[in-house]
C-alpha positions as CSV (number, residue, x, y, z in Angstrom):
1,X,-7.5,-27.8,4.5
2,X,-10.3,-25.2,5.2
3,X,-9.7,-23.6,8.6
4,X,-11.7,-23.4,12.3
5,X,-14.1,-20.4,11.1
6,X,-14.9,-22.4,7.4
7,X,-15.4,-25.4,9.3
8,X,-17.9,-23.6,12.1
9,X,-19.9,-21.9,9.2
10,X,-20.5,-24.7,7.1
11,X,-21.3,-26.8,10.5
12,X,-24.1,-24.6,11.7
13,X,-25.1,-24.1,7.9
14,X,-25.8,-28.0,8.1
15,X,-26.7,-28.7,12.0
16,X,-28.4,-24.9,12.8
17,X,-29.3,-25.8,16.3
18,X,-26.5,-28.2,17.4
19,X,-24.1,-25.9,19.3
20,X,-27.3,-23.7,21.1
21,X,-28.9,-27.2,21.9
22,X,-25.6,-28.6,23.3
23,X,-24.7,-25.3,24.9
24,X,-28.1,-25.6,26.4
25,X,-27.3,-29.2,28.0
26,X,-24.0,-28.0,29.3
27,X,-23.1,-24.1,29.4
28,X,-19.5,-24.8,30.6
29,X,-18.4,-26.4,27.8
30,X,-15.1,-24.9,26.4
31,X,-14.4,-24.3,22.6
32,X,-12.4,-27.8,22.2
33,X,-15.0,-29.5,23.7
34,X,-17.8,-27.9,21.5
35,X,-15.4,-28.7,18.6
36,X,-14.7,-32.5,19.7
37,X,-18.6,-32.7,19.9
38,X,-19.6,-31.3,16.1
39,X,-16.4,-33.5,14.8
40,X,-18.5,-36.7,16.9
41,X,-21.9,-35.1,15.1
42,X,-20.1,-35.7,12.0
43,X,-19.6,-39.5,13.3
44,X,-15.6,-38.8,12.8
45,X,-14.0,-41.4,14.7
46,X,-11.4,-40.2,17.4
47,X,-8.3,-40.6,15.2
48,X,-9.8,-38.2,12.7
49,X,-10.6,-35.7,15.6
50,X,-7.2,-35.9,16.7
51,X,-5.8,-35.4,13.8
52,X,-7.9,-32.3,12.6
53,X,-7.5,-30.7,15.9
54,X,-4.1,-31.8,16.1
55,X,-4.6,-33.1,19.7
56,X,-2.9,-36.3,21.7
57,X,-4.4,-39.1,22.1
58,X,-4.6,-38.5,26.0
59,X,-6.2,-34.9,25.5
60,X,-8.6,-36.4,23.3
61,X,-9.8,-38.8,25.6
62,X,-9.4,-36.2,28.7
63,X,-11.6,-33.7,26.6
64,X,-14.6,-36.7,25.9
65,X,-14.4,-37.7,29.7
66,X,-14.9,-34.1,30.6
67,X,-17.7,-33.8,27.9
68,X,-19.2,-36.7,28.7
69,X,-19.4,-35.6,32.8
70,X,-20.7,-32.1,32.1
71,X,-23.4,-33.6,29.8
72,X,-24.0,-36.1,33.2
73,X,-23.8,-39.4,31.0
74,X,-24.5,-42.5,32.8
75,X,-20.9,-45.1,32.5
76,X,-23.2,-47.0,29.8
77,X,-24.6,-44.7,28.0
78,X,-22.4,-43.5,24.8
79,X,-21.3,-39.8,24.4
80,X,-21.3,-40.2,20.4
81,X,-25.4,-41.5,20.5
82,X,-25.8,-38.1,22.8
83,X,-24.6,-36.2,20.3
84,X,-25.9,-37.7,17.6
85,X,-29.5,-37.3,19.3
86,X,-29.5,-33.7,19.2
């Protein structure tokens, strides 16, 4: 299992301009919500983010509302096409 600073570098070696473009979009992000976001750019599906970050299910879903508001996502429009957009 490679650990949260492997993970990060090989991220941004793959998606460069992910985390500046998101950071960009929302500045208040915190660092599980950034994380949550480049497991979603990696179209992992919520159980495998749970998992890898070992979160709850509840936590998980708390952290994509909260993404999901600070990004200022309409109800119908889809947090994991966002992310996948940038």
């Amino acid at each position: 299992m490679q650990t949260d600073l492997q993970f990060e570098l090989e991220f941004a070696k793959a998606y460069p301009a992910f985390t500046s473009n998101l950071s960009k979009m929302a500045p208040n992000l915190t660092s599980r919500e950034i994380k949550i976001s480049m497991y979603l750019r990696l179209n992992y599906d919520s159980k495998q983010i749970q998992s890898q970050l070992e979160i709850s299910n509840s936590t998980y879903f708390n952290a994509c509302s909260s993404v999901r508001k600070k990004l200022k996502l309409k109800r119908n429009e889809s947090l994991t096409n966002k992310i996948l957009a940038l």
